[in-house]
N, C-alpha and C positions, 0 to 999 in steps of 0.2 A: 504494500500500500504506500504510495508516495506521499510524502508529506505535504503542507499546504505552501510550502515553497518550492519544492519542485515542481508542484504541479503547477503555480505559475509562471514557473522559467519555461515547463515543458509548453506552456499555451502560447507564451507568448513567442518563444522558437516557432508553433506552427502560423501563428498569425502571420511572422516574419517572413516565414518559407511563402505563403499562399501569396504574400505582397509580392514576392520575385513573380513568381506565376504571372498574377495581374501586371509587373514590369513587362515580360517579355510577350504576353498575351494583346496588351495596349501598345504597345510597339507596333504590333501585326497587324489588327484592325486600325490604330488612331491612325498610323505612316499611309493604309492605306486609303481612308477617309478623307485624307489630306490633297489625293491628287483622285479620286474618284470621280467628281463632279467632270474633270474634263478628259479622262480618259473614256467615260461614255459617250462624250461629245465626239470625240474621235475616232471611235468606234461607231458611229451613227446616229446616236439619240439626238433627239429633238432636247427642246429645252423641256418642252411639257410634257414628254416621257420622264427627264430627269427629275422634275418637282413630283411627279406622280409617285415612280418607283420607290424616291424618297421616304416620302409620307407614306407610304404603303410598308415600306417597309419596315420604318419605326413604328407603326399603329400595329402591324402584327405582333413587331419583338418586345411590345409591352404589355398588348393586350394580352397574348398569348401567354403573359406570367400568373395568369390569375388559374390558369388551368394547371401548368406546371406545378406552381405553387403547392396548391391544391393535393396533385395526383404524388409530390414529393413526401406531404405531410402523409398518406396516407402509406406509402410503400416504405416511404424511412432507409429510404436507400441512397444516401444524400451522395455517395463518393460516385457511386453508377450513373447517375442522373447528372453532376458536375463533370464529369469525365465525357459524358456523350455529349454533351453541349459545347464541352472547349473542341473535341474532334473537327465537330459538324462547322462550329466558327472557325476555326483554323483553315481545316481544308478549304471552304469555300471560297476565302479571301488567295490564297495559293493558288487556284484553279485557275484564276481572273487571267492568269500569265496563261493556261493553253485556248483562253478564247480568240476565234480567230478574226482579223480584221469586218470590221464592219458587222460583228456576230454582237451585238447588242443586247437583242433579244435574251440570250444566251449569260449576257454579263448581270441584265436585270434580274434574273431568275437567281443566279449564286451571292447576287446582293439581297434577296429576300431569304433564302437559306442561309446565309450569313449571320441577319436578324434573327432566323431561327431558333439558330445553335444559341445565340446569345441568350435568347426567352428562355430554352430549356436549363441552362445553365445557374443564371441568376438566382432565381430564391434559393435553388438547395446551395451552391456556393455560400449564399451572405448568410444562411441558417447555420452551415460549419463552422463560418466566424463567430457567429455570435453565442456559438457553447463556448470556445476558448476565450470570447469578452469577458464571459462572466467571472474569467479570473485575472483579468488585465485592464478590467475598465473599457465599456460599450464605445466610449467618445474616443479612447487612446486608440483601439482596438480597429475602428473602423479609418480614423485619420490615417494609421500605419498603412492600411490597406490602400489608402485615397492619395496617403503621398508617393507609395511605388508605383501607382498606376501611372499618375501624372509623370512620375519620370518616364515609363516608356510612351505614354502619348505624348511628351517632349521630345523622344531620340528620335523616334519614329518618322516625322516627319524630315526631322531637321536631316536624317541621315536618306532620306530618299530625294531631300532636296540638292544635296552633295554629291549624288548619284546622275542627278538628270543635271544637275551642274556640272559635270564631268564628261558626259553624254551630249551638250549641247553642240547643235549644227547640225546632228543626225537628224535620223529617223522618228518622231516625236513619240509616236504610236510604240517603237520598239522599245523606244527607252520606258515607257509604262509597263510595257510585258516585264520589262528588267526590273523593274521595282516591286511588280507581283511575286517575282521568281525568286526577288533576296528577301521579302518576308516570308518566305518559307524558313530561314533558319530560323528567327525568333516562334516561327509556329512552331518546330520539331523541338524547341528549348521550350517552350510552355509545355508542351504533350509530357514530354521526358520528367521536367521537375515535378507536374501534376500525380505520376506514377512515382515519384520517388516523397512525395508526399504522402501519399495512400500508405505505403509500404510503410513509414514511419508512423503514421498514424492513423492506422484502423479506425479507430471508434472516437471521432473529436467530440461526439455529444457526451463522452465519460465525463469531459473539463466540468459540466454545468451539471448541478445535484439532480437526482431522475425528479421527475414530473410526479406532480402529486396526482395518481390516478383517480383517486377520491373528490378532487374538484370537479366544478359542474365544467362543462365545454367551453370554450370559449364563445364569446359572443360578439357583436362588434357595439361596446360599451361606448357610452356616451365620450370618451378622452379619443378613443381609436377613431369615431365620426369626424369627431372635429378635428384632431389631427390629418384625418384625410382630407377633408374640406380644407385646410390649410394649404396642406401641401399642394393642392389642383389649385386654387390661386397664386400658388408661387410658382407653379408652373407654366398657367396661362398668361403670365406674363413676364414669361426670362426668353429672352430673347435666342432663336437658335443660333448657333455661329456662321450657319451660310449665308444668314442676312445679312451678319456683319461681313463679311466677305466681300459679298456683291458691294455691298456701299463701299469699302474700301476701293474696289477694283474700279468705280463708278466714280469716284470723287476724287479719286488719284492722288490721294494726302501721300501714299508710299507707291516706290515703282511696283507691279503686278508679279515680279518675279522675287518678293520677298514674303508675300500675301500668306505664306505659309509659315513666315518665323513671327508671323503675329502670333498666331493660333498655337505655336511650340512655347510663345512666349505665354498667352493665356493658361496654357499647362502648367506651366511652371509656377506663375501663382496660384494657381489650384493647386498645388502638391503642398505648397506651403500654407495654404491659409487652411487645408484640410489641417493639417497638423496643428496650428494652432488653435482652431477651433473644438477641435476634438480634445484636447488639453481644457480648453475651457470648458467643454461639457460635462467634463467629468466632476469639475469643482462648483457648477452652478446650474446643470441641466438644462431643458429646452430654452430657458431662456435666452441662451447664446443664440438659438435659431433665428429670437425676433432679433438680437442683434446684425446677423448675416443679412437677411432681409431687410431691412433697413441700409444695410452698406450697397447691397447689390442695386434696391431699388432707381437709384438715379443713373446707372449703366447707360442707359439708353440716351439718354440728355446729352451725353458729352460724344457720346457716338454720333447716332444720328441729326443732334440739333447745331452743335456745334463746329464748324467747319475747319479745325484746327489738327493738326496733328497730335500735339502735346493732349488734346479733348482724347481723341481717339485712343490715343496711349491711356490715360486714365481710365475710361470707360471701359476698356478691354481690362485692366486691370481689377473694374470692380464685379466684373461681368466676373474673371476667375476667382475672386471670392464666394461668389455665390452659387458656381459651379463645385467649391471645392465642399461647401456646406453642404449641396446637392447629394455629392455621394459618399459624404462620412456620417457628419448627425445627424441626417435625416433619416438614415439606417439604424443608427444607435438607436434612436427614439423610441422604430420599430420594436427592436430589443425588449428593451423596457415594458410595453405596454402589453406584448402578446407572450403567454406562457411558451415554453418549450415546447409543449407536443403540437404546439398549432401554429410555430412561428413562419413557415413555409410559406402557408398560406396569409398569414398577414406581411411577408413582404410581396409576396401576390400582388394582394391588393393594394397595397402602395404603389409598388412599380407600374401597375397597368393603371390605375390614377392616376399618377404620377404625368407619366407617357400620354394617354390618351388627352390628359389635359395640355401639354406643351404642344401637341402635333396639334390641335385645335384652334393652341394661340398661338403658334407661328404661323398657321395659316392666316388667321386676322391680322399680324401683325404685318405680315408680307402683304398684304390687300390694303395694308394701312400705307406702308409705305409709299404702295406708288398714287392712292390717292387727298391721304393728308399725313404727311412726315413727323408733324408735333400730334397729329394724334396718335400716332404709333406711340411718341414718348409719353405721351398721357395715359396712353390704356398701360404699357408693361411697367410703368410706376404705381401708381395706384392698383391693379392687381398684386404683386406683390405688397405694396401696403396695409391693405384689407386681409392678408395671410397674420398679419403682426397680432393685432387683438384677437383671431380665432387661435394662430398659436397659445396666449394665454391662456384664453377662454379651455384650451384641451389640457394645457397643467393645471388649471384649477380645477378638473372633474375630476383628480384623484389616481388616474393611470400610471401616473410619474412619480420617481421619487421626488420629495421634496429638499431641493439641494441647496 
């Protein structure tokens, strides 16, 4: 029987390990996310194929967590069910390299099994983390995870931009097949550590004391509503990154050929302010989230209101603050409010909340843009502002600890 300090060195080693995972895993998908948009261009999509596929295909890899969720709480097979979803996302983003020119079609479809793998993946992943949080602190536990990510959606990019920097003059179309073909290593280094995690730890739900079977089932209790209600307004109005994108590339504040060491750079404040914040949750609970929200809320203003570059820089910077809150406390939260045997499915239902609400208001917000600019910054300010008082409102029903 390990003691109560081994048992947090042993949690916090696996916490550590699964963050490598997430480094070399967000390398794969973030590096390829980064040149995606126009390597379908060049392979044939229209622009209104690309917005569709898009949308289409975040709305499945979030919706789709509410069943996974669900069917993982029920099977308890968390390492089977995380191990098929990293496969299914790996491979598909690798494949991208044997699609053949002007094969489209073809690239659309491994972009929606991409999202797949990722739906299948997500709850049972964050549910492994969150037995070994319960010995390392939910807030520490999920920033560790949120700051390795953000470094490989940082390399990722910055390292396929170095790639087709290297490449320029050529072939445009080939050198994208090249950057499908070199994230294959970081895919074979996510599969590999995945299995050398398994092998080290069998049963990470041992970390968190067993579930009291004698409680009634979970229910979605008045803290869990509202916290979901929360979280869909801070989703319906955080802005996605391609919008910022396009504006950038549209307003010419930076040359077009650097458009991507924004977004390496947004990473990178994400990996940090996850850490920070996650530090702070642990000493003062959700209320750090209305703080996030409140920092993030004005993003938009310096982005798209202000025509400055230094605006721009700011605003991307508050924009990865509130992406870095996105996927550390906002999981922890999860933690907290839903017991062990049922926590699968209440990251479920977060993530396809979550999701279904962002794909919603990017879509208003992209329809804001091109018809009023300050109402774009009006609506993604005040929906995350109106998250502030329901976040309260869901630590005062009692769900939370009181920190």
């Amino acid at each position: 029987m390990k003691s109560s300090n081994d048992m947090k060195k042993s949690a916090f080693a696996f916490v550590a390990l699964m963050g490598v995972v997430s480094l070399f895993s967000d390398m794969t998908h973030e590096g390829a996310s980064s040149i995606i948009g126009a390597y379908l261009s060049l392979a044939g999509a229209s622009a209104a194929a690309i917005g569709f596929i898009s949308g289409l295909g975040e709305c499945i890899g979030y919706s789709l967590r509410l069943l996974t969720g669900y069917l993982t709480d029920r099977s308890k097979h968390y390492w089977e069910i995380t191990i098929a979803g990293y496969i299914i996302d790996c491979a598909a983003i690798v494949a991208l390299a044997l699609v053949p020119k002007n094969g489209w079609i073809w690239a659309c479809m491994l972009i929606v099994i991409q999202r797949m793998g990722k739906a299948i993946k997500k709850p049972a992943k964050d549910t492994l983390i969150s037995f070994a949080a319960s010995q390392t602190g939910t807030g520490k536990s999920f920033a560790i995870q949120e700051f390795l990510d953000q470094i490989g959606a940082f390399l990722g990019p910055v390292i396929l931009f170095f790639v087709l920097y290297i490449k320029k003059g050529g072939d445009l179309y080939s050198s994208y097949v090249l950057c499908f073909a070199i994230l294959g290593i970081p895919a074979m280094i996510t599969i590999a550590l995945l299995f050398t995690a398994r092998r080290h730890y069998p049963e990470p739900e041992n970390f968190e004391p067993p579930a009291d079977e004698s409680a009634p089932a979970f229910r979605m209790n008045r803290s869990f509503i509202l916290y979901i209600v929360a979280i869909s307004f801070f989703a319906a109005g955080f802005v996605d990154f391609s919008l910022v994108t396009m504006h950038t590339i549209k307003t010419a504040l930076i040359p077009a050929d650097t458009v991507s060491l924004i977004y390496a750079g947004a990473m990178a404040v994400d990996a940090f302010a996850a850490l920070f914040f996650g530090w702070l949750y642990d000493k003062y609970g959700i209320r750090v989230l209305m703080l996030s929200a409140l920092m993030s809320a004005p993003a938009a203003f310096f982005i798209f209101y202000l025509s400055a570059r230094w605006a721009l820089f700011l605003g991307v910077a508050l924009w990865g603050v509130g992406m870095g809150a996105q996927e550390s406390i906002l999981k922890a939260a999860v933690t907290e409010i839903v017991p062990k045997q049922n926590r699968s499915s209440g990251f479920g239902i977060f993530q396809t909340a979550f999701g279904i609400c962002w794909f919603l208001g990017s879509w208003l917000l992209g329809i804001l843009y091109d018809f009023s600019p300050p109402g774009l910054v009006i609506f993604s300010a005040v929906m995350q502002l109106i998250a502030v008082p329901i976040f309260w409102l869901s630590y005062k029903g009692g769900g939370f600890r009181k920190a």
